[in-house]
N, CA, C and O atoms as a Maestro MAE file, in Angstrom:
{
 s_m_m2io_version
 :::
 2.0.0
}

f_m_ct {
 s_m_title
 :::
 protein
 m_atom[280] {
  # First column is atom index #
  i_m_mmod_type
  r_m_x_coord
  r_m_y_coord
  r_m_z_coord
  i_m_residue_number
  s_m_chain_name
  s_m_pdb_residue_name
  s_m_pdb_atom_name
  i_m_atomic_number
  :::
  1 25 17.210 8.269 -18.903 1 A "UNK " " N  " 7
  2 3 15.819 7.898 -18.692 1 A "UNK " " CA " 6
  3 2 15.596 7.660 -17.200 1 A "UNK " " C  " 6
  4 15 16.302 6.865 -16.581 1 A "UNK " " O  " 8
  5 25 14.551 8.393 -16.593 2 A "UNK " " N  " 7
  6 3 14.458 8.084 -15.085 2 A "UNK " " CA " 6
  7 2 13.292 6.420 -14.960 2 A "UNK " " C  " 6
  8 15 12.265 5.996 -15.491 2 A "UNK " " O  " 8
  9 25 13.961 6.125 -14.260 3 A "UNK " " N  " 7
  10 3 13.597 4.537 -13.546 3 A "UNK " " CA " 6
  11 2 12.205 4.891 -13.113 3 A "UNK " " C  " 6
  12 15 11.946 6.084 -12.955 3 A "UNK " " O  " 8
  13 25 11.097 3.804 -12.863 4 A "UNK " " N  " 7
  14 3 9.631 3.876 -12.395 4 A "UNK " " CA " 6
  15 2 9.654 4.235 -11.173 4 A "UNK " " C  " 6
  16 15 8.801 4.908 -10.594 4 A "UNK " " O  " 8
  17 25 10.677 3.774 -10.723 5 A "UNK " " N  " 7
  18 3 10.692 3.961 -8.916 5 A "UNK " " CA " 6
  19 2 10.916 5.451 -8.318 5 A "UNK " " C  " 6
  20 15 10.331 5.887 -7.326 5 A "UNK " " O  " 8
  21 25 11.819 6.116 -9.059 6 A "UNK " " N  " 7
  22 3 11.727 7.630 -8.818 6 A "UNK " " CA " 6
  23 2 10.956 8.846 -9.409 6 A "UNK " " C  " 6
  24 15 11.153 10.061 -9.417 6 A "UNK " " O  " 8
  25 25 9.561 7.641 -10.124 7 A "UNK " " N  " 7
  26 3 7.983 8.800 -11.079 7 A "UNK " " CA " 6
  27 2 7.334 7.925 -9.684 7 A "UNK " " C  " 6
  28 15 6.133 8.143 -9.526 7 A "UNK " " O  " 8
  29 25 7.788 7.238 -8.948 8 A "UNK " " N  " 7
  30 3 6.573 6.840 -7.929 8 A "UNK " " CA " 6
  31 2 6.285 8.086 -6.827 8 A "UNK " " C  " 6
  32 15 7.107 8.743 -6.188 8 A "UNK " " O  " 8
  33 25 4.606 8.177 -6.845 9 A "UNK " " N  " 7
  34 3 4.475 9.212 -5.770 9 A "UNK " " CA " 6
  35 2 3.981 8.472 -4.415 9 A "UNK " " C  " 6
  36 15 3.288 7.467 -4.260 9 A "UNK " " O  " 8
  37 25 4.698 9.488 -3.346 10 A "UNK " " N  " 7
  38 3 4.160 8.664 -1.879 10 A "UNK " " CA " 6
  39 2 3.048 8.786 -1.798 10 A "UNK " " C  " 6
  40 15 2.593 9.514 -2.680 10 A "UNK " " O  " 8
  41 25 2.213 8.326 -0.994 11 A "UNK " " N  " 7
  42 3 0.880 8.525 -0.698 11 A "UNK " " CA " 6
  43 2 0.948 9.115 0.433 11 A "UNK " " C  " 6
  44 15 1.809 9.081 1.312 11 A "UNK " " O  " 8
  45 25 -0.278 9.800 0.322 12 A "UNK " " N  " 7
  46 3 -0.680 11.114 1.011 12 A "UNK " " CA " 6
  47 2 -1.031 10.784 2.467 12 A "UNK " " C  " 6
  48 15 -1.659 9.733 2.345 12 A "UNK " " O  " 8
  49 25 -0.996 11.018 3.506 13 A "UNK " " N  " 7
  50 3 -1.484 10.935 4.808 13 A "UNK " " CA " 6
  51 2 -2.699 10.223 5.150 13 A "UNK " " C  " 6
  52 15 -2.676 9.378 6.045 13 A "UNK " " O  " 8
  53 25 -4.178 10.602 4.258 14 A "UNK " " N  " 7
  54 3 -4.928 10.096 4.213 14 A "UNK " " CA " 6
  55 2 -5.315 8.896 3.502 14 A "UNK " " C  " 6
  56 15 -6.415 8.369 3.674 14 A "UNK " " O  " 8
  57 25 -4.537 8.503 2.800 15 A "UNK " " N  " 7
  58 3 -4.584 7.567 1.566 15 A "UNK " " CA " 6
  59 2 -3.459 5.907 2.896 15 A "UNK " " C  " 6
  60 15 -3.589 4.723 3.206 15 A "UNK " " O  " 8
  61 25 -2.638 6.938 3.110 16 A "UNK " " N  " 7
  62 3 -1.773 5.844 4.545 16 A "UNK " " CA " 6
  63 2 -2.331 5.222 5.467 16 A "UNK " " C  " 6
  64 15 -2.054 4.142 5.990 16 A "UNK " " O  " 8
  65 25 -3.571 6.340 5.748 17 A "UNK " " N  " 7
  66 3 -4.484 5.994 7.342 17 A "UNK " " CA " 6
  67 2 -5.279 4.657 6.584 17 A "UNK " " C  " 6
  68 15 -5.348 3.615 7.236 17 A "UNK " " O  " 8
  69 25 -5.734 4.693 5.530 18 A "UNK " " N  " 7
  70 3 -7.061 3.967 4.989 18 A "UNK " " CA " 6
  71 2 -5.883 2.747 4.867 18 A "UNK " " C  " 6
  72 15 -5.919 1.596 5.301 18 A "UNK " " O  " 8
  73 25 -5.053 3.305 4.269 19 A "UNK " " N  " 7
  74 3 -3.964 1.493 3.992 19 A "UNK " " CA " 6
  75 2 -4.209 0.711 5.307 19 A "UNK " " C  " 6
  76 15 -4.879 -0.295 5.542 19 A "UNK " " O  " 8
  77 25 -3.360 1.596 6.169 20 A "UNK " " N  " 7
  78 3 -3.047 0.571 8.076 20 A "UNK " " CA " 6
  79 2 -4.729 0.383 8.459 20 A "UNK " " C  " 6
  80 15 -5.122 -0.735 8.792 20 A "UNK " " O  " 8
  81 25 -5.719 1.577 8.388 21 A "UNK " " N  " 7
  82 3 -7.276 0.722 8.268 21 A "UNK " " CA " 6
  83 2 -7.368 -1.033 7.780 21 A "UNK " " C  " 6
  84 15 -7.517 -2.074 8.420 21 A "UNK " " O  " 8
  85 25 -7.210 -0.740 6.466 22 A "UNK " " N  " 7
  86 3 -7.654 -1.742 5.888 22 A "UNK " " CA " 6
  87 2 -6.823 -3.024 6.111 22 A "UNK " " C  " 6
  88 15 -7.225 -4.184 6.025 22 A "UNK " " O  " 8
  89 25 -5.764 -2.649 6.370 23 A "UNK " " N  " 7
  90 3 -4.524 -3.853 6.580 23 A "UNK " " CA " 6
  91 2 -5.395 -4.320 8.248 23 A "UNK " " C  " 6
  92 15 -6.166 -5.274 8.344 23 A "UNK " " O  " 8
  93 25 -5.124 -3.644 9.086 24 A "UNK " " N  " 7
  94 3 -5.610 -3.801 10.337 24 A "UNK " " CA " 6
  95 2 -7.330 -5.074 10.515 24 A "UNK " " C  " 6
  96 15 -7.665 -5.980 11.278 24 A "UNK " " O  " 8
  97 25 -7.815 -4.512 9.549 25 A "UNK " " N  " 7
  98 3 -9.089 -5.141 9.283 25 A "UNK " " CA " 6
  99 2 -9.573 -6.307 8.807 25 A "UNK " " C  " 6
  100 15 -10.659 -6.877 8.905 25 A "UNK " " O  " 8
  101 25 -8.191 -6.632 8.084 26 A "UNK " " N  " 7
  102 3 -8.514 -7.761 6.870 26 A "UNK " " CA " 6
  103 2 -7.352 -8.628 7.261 26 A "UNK " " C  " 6
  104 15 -7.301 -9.751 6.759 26 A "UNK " " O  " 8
  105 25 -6.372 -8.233 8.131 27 A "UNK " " N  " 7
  106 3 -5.142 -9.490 8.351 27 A "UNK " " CA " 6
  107 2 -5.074 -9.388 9.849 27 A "UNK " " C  " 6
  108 15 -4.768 -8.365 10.462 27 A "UNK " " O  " 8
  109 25 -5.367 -10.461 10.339 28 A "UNK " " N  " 7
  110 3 -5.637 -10.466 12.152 28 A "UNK " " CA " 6
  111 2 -4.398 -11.158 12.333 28 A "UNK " " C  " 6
  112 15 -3.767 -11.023 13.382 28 A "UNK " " O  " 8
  113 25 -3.914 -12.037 11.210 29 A "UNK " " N  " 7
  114 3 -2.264 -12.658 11.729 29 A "UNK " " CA " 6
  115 2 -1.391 -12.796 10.844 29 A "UNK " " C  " 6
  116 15 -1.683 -12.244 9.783 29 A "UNK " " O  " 8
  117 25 -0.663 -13.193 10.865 30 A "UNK " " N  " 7
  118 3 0.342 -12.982 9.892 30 A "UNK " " CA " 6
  119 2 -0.128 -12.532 8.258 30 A "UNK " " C  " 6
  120 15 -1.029 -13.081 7.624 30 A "UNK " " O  " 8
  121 25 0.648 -11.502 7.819 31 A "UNK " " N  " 7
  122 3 0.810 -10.759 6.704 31 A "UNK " " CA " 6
  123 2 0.801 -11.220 5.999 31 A "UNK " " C  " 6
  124 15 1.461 -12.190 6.372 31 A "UNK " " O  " 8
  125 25 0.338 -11.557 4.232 32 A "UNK " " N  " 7
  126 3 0.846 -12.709 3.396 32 A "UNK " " CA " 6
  127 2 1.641 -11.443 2.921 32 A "UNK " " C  " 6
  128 15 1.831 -10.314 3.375 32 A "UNK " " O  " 8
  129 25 2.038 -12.171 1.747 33 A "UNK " " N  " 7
  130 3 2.551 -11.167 0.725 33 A "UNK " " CA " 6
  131 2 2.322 -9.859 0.400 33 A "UNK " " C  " 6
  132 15 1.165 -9.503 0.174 33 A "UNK " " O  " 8
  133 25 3.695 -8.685 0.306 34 A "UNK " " N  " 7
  134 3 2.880 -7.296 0.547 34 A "UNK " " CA " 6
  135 2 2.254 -7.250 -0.987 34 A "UNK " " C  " 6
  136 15 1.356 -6.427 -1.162 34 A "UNK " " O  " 8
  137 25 2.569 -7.893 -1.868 35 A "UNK " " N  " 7
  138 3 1.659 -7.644 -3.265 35 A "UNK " " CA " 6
  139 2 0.204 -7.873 -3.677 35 A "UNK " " C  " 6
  140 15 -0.491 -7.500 -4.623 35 A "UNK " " O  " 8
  141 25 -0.079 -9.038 -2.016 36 A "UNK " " N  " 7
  142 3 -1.017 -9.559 -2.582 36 A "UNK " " CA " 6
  143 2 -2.259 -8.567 -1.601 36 A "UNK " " C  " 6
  144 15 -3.458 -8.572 -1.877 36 A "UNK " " O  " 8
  145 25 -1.676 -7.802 -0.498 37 A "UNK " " N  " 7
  146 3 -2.068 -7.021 0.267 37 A "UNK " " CA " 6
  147 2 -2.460 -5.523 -0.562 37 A "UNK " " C  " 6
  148 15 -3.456 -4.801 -0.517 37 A "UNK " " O  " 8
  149 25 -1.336 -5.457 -1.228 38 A "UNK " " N  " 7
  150 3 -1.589 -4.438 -2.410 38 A "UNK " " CA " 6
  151 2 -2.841 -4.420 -3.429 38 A "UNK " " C  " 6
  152 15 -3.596 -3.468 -3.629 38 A "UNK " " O  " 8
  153 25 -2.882 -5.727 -4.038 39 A "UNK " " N  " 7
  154 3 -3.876 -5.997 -4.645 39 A "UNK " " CA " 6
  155 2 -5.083 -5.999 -4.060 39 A "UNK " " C  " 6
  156 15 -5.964 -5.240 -4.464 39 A "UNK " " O  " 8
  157 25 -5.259 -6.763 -3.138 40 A "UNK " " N  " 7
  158 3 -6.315 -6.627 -2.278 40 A "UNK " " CA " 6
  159 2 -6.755 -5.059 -2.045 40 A "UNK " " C  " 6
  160 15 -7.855 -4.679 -2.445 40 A "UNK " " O  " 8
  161 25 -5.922 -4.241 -1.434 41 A "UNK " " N  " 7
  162 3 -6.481 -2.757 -0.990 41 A "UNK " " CA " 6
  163 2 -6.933 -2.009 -2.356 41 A "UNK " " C  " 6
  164 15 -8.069 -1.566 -2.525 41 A "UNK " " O  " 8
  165 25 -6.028 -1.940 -3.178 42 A "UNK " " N  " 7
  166 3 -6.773 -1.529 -4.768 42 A "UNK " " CA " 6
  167 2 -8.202 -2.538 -5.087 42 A "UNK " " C  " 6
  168 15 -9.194 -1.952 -5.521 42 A "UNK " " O  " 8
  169 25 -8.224 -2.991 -5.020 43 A "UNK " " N  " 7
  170 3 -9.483 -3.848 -5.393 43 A "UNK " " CA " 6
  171 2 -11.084 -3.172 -4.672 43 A "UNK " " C  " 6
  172 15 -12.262 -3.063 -5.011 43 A "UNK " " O  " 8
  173 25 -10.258 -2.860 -3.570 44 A "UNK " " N  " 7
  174 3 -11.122 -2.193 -2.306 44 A "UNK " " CA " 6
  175 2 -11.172 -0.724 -2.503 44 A "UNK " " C  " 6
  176 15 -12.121 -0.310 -1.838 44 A "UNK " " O  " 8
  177 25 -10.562 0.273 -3.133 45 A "UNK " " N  " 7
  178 3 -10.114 1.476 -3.117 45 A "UNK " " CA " 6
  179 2 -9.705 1.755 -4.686 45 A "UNK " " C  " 6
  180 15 -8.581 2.183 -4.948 45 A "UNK " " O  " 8
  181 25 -10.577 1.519 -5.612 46 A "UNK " " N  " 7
  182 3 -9.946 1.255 -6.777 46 A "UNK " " CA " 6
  183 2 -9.782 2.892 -7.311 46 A "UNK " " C  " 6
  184 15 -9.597 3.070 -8.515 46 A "UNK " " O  " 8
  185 25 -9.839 3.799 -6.601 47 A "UNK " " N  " 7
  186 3 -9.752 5.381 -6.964 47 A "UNK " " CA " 6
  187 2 -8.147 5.550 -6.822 47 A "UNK " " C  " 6
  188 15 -7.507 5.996 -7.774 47 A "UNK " " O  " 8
  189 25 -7.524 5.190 -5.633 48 A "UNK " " N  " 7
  190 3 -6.221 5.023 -5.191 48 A "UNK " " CA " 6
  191 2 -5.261 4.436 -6.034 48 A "UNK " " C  " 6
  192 15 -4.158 4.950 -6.216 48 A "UNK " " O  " 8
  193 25 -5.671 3.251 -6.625 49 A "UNK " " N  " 7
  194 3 -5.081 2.246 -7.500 49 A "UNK " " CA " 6
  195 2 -4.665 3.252 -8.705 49 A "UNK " " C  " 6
  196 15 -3.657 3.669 -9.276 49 A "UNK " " O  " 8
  197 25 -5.540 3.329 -8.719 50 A "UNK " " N  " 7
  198 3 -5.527 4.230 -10.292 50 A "UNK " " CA " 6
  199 2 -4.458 5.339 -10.380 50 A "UNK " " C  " 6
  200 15 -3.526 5.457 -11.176 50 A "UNK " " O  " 8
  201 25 -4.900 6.247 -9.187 51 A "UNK " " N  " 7
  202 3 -4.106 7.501 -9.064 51 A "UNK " " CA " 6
  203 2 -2.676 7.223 -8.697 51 A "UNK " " C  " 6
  204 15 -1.742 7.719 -9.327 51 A "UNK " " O  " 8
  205 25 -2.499 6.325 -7.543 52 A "UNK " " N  " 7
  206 3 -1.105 6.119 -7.166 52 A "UNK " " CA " 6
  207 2 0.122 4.552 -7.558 52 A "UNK " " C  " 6
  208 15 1.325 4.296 -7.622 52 A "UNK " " O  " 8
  209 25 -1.179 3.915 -7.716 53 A "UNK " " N  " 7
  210 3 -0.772 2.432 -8.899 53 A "UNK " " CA " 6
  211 2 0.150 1.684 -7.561 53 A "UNK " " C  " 6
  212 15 0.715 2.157 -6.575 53 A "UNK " " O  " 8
  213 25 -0.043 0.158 -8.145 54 A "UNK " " N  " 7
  214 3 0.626 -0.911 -7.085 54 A "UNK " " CA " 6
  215 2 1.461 -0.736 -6.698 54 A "UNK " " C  " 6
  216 15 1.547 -0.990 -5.497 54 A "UNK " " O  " 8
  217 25 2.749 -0.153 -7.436 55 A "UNK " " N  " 7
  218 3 4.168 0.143 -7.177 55 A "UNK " " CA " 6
  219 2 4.283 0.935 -5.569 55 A "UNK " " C  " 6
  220 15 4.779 0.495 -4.532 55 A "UNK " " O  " 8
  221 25 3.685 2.119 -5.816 56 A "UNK " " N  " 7
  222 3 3.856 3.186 -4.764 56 A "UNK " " CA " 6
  223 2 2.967 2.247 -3.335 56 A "UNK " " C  " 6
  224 15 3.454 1.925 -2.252 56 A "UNK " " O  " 8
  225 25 1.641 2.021 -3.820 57 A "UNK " " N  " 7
  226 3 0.924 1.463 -2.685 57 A "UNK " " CA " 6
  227 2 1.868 0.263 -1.763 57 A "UNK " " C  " 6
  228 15 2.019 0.301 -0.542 57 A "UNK " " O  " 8
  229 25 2.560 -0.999 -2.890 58 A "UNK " " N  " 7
  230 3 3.419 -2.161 -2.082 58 A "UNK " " CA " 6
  231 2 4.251 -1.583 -1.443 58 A "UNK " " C  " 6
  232 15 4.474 -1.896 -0.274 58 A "UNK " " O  " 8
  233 25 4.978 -0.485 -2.145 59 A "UNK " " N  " 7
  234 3 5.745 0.104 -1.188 59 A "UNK " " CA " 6
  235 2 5.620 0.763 0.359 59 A "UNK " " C  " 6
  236 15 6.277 0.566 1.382 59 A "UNK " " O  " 8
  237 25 4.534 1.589 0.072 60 A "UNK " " N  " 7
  238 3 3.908 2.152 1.550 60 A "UNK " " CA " 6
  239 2 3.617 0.957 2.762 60 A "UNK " " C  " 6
  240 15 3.862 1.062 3.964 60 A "UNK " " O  " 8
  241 25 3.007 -0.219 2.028 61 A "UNK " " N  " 7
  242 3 3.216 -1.672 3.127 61 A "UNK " " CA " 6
  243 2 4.387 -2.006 3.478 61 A "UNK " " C  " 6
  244 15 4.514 -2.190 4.689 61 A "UNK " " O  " 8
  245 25 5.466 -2.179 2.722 62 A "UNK " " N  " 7
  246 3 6.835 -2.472 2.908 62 A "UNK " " CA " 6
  247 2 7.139 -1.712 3.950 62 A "UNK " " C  " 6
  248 15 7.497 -2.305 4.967 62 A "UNK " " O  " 8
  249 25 7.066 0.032 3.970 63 A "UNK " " N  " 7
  250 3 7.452 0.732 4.593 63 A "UNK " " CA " 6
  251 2 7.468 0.676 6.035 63 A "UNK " " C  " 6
  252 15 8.401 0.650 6.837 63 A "UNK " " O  " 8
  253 25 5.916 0.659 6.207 64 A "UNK " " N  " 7
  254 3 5.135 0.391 7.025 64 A "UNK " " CA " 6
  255 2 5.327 -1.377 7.960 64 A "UNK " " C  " 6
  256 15 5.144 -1.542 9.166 64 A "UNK " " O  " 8
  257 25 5.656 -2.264 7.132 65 A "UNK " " N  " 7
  258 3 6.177 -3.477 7.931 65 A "UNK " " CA " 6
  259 2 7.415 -3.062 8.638 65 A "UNK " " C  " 6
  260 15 7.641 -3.187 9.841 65 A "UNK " " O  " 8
  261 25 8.392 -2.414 7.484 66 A "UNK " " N  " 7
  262 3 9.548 -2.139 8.782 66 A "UNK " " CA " 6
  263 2 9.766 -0.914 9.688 66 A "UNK " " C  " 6
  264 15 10.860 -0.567 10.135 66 A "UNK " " O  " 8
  265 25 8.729 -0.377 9.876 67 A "UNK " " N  " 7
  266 3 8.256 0.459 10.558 67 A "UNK " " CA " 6
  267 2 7.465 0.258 11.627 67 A "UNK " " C  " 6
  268 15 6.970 1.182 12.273 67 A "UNK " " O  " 8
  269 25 7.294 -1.006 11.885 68 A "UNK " " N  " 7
  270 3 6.304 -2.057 12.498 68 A "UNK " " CA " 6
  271 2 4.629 -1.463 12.721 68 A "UNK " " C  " 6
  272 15 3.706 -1.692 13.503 68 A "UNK " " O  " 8
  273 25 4.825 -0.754 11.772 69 A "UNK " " N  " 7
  274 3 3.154 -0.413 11.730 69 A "UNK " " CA " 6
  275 2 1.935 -0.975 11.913 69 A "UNK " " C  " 6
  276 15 0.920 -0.651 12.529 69 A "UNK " " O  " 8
  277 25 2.418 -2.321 10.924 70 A "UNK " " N  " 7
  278 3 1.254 -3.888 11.164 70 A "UNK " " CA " 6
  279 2 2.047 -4.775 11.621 70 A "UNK " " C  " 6
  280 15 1.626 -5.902 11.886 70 A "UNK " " O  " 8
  :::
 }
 m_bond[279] {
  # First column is bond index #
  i_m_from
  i_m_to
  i_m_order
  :::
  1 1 2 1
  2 2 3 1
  3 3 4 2
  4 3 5 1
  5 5 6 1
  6 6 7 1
  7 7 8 2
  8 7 9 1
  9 9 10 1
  10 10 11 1
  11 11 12 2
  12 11 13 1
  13 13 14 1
  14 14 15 1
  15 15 16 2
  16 15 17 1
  17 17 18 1
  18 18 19 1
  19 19 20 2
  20 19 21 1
  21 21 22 1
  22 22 23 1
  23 23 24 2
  24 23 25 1
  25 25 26 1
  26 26 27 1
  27 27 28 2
  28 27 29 1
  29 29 30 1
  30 30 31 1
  31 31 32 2
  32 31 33 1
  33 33 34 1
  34 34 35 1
  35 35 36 2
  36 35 37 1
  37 37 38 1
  38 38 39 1
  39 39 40 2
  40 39 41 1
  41 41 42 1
  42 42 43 1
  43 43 44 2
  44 43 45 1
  45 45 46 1
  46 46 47 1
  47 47 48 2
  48 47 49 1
  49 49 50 1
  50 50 51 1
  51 51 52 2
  52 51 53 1
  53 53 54 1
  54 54 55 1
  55 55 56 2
  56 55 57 1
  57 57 58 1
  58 58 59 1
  59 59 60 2
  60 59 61 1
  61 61 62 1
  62 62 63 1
  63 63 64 2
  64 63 65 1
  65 65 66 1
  66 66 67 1
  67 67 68 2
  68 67 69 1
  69 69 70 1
  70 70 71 1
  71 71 72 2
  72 71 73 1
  73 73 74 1
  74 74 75 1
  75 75 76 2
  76 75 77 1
  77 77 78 1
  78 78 79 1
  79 79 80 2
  80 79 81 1
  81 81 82 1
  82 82 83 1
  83 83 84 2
  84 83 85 1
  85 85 86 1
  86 86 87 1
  87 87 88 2
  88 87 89 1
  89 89 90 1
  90 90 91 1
  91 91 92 2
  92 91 93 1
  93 93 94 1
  94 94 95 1
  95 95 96 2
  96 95 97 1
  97 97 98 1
  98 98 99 1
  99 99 100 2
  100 99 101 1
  101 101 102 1
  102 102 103 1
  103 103 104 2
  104 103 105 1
  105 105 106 1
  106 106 107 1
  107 107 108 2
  108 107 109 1
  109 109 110 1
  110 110 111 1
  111 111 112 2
  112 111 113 1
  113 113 114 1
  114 114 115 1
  115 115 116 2
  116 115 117 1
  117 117 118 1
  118 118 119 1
  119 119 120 2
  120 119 121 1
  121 121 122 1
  122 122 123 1
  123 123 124 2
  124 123 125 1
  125 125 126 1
  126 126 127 1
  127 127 128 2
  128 127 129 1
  129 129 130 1
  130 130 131 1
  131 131 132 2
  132 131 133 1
  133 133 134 1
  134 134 135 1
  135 135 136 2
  136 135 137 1
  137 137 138 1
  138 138 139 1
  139 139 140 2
  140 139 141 1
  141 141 142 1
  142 142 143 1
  143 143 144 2
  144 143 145 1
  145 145 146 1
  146 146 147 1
  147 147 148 2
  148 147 149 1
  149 149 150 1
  150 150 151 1
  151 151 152 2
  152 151 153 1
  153 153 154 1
  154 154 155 1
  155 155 156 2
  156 155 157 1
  157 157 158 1
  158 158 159 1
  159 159 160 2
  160 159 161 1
  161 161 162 1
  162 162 163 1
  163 163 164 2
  164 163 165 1
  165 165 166 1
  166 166 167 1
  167 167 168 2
  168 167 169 1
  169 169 170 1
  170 170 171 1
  171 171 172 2
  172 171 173 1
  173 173 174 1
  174 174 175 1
  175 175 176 2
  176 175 177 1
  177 177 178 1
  178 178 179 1
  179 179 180 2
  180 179 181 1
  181 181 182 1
  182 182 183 1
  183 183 184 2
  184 183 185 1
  185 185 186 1
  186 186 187 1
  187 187 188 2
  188 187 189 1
  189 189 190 1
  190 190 191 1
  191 191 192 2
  192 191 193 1
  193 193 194 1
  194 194 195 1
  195 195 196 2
  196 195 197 1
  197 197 198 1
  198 198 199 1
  199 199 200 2
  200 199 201 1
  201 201 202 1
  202 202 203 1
  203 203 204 2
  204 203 205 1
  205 205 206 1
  206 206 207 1
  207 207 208 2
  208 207 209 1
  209 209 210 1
  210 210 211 1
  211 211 212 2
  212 211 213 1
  213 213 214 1
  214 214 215 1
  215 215 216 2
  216 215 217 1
  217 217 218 1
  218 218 219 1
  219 219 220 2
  220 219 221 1
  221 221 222 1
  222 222 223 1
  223 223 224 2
  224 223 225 1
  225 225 226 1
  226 226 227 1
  227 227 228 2
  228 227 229 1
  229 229 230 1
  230 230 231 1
  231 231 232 2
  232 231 233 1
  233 233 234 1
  234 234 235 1
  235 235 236 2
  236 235 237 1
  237 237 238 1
  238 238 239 1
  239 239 240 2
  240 239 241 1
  241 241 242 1
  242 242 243 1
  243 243 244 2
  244 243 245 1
  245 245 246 1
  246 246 247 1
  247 247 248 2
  248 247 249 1
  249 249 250 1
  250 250 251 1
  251 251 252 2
  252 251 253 1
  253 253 254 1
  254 254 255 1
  255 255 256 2
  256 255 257 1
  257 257 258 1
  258 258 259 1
  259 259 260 2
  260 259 261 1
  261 261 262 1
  262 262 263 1
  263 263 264 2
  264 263 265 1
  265 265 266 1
  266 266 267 1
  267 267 268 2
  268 267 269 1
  269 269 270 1
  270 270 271 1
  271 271 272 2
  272 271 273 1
  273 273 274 1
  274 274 275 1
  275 275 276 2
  276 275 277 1
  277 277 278 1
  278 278 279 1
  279 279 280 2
  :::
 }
}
C-alpha cells in the first residue's frame, strides 16, 4: 500500500508564487506554525485546498522555511 506522502502532488510554480505572496503578506514576523499557515492560505485559496490538500501545501512552507524563502 503506498503511504499519503508519496500520492502527495507538488505544487505547481504558480500555486508556490501565491503561497510566498500570501505568506509575505500576512506574517511580517515570526512564522507561527506551518499548519496553521496552511490553514490560513486554504481558507484564502480554497480552489488549491481542494485540488492539492493541506498535506502537500504544509509541506511546500516547510520547504520553503528551509530554503529560507520566508
Amino acid at each position: 500500500m503506498a503511504s499519503h506522502a508519496m500520492n502527495q502532488r507538488k505544487l505547481p510554480k504558480h500555486v508556490f508564487n501565491d503561497l510566498i505572496r500570501f505568506i509575505h503578506e500576512k506574517y511580517q514576523k515570526q512564522l507561527p506554525n506551518t499548519l496553521l499557515i496552511a490553514q490560513a492560505f486554504i481558507l484564502e485559496y480554497q480552489d488549491y485546498g481542494k485540488e492539492y490538500g493541506l498535506p502537500a501545501i504544509n509541506k511546500a512552507i516547510e520547504d520553503g522555511i528551509n530554503q529560507s524563502l520566508f
